[in-house]
MARRO-84120 format. One record per residue: residue in one letter; x, z, y of N, C-alpha, C in turn. Coordinates in steps of 0.02 Angstrom, whole numbers, plus 50000, padded with zeros to 5 digits. Layout:
BEGIN
AXZYXZYXZY;...
//
This chain:
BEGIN
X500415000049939500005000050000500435000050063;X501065001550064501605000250107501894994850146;X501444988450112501674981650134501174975250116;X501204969750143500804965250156501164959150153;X501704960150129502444955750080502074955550003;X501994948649990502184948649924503054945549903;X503364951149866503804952849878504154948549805;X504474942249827504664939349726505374940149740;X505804943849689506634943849723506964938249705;X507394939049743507974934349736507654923149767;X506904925849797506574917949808506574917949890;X506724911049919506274912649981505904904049993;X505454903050047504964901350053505074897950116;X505204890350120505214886050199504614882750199;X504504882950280503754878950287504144875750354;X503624870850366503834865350410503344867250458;X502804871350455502324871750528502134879550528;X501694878850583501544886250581500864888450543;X500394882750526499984880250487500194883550408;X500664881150392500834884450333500884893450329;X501154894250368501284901950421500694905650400;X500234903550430499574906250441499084906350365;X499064901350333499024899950242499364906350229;X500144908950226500614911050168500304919250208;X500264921650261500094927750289499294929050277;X498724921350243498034926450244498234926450159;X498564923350107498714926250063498924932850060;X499304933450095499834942150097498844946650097;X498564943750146498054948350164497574948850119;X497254942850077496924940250016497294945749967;X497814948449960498294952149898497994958349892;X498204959549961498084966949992497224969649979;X496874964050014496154965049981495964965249930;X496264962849901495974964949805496314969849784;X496924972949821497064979049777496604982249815;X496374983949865495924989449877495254990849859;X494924981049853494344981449804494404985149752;X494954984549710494964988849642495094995549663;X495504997049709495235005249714494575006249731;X494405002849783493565004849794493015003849747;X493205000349678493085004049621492715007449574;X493495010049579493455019949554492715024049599;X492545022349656492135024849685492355032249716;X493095029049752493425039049770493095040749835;X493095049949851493035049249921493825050849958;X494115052249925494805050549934495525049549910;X495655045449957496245042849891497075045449934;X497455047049863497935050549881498505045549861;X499295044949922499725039349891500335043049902;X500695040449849501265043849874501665043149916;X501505035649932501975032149995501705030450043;X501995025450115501485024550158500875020750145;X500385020850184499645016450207499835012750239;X499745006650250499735002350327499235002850339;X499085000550412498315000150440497924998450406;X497884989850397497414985850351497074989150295;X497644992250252497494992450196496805001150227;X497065004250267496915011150272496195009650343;X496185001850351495535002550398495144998950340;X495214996950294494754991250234494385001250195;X494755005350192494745010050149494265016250192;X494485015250235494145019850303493085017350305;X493265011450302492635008350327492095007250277;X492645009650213492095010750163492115017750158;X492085021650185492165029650188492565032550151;X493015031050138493845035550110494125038250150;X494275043750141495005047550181495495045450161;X496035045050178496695041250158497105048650174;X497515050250108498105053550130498895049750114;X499055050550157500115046350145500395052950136;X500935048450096501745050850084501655057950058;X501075058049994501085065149946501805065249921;X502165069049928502775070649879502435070049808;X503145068749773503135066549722502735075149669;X503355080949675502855087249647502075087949655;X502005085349726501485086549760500975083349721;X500825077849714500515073549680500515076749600;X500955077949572500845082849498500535087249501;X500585092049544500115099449550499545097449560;X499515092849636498555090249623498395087749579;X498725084749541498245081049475498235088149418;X498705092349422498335099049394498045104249415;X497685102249468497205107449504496525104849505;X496715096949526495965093849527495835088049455;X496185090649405495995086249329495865080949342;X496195076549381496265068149401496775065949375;X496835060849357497515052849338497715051049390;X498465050549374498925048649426498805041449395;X498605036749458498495030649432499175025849470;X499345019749433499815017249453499605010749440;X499125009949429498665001849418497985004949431;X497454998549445496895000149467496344995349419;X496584993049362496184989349334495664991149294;X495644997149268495025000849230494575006949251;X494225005449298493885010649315493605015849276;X493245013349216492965016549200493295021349139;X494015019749132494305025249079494625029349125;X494575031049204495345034949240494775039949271;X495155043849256494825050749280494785053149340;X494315054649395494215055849460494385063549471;X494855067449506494835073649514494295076949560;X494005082949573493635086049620493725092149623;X493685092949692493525098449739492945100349788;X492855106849800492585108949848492585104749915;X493255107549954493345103950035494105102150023;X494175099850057494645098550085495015095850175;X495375101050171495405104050270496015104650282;X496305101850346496795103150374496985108850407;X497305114950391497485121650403498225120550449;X498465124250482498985126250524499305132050476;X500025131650466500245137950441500865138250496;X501135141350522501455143550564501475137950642;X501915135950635501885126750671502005120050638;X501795122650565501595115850521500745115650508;X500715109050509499905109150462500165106050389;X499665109050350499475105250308498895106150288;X498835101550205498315099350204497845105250152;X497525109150125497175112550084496825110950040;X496715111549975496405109349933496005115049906;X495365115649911494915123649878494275122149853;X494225127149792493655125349754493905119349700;X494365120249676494675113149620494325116249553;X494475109749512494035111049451494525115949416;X495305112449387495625116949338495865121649367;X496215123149439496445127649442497265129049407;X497575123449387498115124049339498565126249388;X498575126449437499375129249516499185131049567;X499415134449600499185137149657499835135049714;X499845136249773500225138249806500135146149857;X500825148349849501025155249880501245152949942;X501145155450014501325155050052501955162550091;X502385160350094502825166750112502885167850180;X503105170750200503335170850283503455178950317;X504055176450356504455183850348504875182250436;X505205188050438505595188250530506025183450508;X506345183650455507085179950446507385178250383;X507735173250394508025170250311507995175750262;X508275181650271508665186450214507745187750186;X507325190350253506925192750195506435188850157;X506415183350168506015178650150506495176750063;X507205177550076507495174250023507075182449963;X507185187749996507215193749953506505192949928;X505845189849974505285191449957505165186649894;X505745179049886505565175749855505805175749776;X506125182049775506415181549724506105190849706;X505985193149726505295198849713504805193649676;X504265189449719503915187549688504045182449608;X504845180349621504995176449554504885181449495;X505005187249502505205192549466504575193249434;X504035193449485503375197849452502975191749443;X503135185649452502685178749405503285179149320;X503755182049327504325179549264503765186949222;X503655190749248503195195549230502455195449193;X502165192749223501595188949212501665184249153;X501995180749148502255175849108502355177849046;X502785181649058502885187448982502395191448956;X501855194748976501225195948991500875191248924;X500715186348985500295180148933500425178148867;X501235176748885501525173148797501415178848751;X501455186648758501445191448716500845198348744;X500275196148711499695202348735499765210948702;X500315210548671500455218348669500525220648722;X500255229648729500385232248792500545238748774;X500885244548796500995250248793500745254048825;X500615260448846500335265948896500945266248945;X500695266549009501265267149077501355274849091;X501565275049154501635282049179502005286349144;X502755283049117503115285149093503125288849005;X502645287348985502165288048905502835285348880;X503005280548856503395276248832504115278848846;X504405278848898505105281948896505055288748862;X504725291648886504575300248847504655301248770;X504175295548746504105294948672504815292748655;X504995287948693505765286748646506245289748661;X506255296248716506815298848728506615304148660;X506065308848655506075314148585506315310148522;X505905302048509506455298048460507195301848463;X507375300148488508305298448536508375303648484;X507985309448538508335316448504508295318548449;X507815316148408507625317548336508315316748324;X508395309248305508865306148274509725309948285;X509515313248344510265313548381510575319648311;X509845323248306510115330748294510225330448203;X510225322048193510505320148129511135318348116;X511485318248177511925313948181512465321048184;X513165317748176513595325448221514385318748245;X514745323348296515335320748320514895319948381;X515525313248410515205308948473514695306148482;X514425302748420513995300548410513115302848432;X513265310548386512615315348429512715313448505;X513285314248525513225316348620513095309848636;X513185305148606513155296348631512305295348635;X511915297748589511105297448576510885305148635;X511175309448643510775315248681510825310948750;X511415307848766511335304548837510815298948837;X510785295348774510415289248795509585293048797;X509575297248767508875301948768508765304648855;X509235305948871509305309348950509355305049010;X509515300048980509375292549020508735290149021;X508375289548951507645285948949506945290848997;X507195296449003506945304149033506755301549105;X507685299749134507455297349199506905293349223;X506635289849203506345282949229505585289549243;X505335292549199504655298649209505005302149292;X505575303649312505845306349339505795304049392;X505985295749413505955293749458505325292449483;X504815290349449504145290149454503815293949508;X504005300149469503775306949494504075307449573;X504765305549582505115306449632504895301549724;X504605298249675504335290649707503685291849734;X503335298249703502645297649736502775307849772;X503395308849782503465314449816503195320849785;X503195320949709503115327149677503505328549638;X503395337349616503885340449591504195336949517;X504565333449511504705328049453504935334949401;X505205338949398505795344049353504895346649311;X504515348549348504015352749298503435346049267;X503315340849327503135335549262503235331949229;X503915332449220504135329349155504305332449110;X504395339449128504255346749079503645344549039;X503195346549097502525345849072502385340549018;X502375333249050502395327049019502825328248921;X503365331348927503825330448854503365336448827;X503155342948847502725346248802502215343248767;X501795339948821500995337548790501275331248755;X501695327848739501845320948699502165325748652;X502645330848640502845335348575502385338248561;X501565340948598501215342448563500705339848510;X500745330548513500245328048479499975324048518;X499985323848597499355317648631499875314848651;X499865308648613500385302848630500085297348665;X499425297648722499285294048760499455298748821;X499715302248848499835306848898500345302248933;X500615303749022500685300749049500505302549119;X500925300549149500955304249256500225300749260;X499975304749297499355302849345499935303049411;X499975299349438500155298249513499715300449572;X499175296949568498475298649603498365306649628;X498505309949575498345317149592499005322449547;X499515318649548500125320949551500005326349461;X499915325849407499595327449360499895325149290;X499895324949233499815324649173499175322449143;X499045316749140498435312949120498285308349055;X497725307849026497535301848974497915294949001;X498195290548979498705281948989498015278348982;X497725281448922497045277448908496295279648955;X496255281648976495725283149013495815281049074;X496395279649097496535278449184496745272849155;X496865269249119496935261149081497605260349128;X497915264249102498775262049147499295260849088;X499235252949089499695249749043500135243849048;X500945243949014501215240649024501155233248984;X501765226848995501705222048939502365224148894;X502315225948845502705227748778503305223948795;X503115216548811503695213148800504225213848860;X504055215748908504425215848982504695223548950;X504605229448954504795234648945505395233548866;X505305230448837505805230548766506485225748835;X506125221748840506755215948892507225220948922;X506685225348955507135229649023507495235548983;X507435237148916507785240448871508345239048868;X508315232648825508775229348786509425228248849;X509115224048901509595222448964510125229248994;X509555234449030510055241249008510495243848969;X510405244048918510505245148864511305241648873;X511285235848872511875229548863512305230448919;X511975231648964512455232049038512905238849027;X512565245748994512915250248987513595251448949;X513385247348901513985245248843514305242148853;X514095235548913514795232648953515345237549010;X514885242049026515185246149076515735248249053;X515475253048977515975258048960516625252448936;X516295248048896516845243848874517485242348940;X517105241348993517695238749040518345244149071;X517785249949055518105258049081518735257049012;X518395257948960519115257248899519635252948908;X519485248448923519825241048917520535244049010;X520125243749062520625244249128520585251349131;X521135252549091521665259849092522255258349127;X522365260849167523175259549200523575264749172;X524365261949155524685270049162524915274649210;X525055279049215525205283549282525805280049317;X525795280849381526345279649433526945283349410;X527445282349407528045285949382528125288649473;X528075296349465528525297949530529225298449516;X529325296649600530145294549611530485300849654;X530965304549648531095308149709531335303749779;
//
């Protein structure tokens, strides 16, 4: 739709008048009109391209009541065809097998001192767009990689519908694990499992610390009632407490919490490894 050239390579074309001129340019225009007959078609109320419109083609399209949008990026054009369940068409010869997408409206919005264009009310819904906006580069970069974090979240979520009890339920339970096991063990080994037990502790700790209450007595509290038998127990935050996981439906995705294990877990063992590994020997003093 960019041109009104029929375009044959490597040919060119002498005429002796201007007669001929005027012949070879209402062809160009004769071309142009039948591709748009065949879009007009489909029967769209609007048609989306990825490249430019020229006039002609975009006043033939206008006057049959189309909106014309130019120069969709190439992503751009993928996401709408998975939002509004339409065919990216690249020929116009079969109407009746290519699929028409729909929406609600479609409106030109302002987002800061850009416009664009909005698409709402789509059938599938397969993408969205997030809009960010922040004072300055740094936090915009930080907000965008927060939110990468908690869609990589989500994600993990979906592929795996196990879930655990939150509010620190879960570290608790596997720190008394820890210790079971520990007090099987003897040497370094015990002290290697009592720390990783005193580590998994923290995370109830910080919780607690995070919503400005006394963390030392509820996570007291918290390791009694899970050693006593209610292994759905768990911080109430809300009212600073020891609560049902299941009744306040505060739950994690299984699979994100094993990840954030395992990753810990690995980074620690690189640590110590590097502590073993860069030993210097002592400075020889000199008088």
């Amino acid at each position: 739709m960019d041109h009104d050239k029929i375009k044959i390579m490597g040919s060119k074309v002498k005429v002796d008048s201007m007669t001929a001129i005027a012949e070879i340019e209402a062809a160009e225009k004769n071309k142009m009109k039948e591709k748009v007959d065949r879009i007009l078609a489909h029967r769209p109320d609007v048609f989306i391209n990825r490249q430019l419109v020229y006039n002609y083609p975009e006043q033939m399209l206008a006057d049959a009541g189309v909106i014309v949008i130019e120069h969709a990026d190439f992503d751009g054009v993928e996401r709408l065809s998975a939002i509004l369940g339409s065919d990216i068409l690249s020929t116009f010869d079969s109407p009746d097998t290519a699929v028409l997408g729909t929406c609600d409206s479609i409106e030109e919005i302002m987002i800061g001192e850009d416009k664009v264009i909005k698409f709402s009310g789509c059938l599938k819904n397969e993408a969205c767009t997030i809009v960010l906006r922040g004072s300055g580069a740094h936090i915009l970069d930080e907000a965008e990689r927060s939110l990468h974090d908690a869609i990589c979240v989500l994600i993990a979520a979906v592929k795996n519908h196990k879930i655990i009890y939150g509010g620190g339920n879960a570290e608790m339970r596997m720190s008394l694990a820890v210790d079971d096991l520990a007090r099987t063990m003897s040497g370094k080994q015990a002290i290697a499992c009592e720390a990783f037990a005193r580590a998994l502790r923290q995370l109830p700790t910080i919780i607690a610390d995070n919503a400005g209450y006394d963390s030392a007595e509820l996570v007291t509290n918290l390791r009694s009632e899970i050693a006593s038998g209610n292994t759905e127990a768990g911080l109430n935050m809300f009212e600073g407490i020891v609560d049902n996981m299941k009744n306040l439906g505060i739950t994690e995705a299984f699979r994100v919490k094993e990840q954030a294990l395992i990753s810990s877990t690995e980074a620690a063992e690189m640590i110590l490894r590097v502590d073993d590994i860069v030993i210097c020997a002592p400075r020889q003093r000199q008088q």
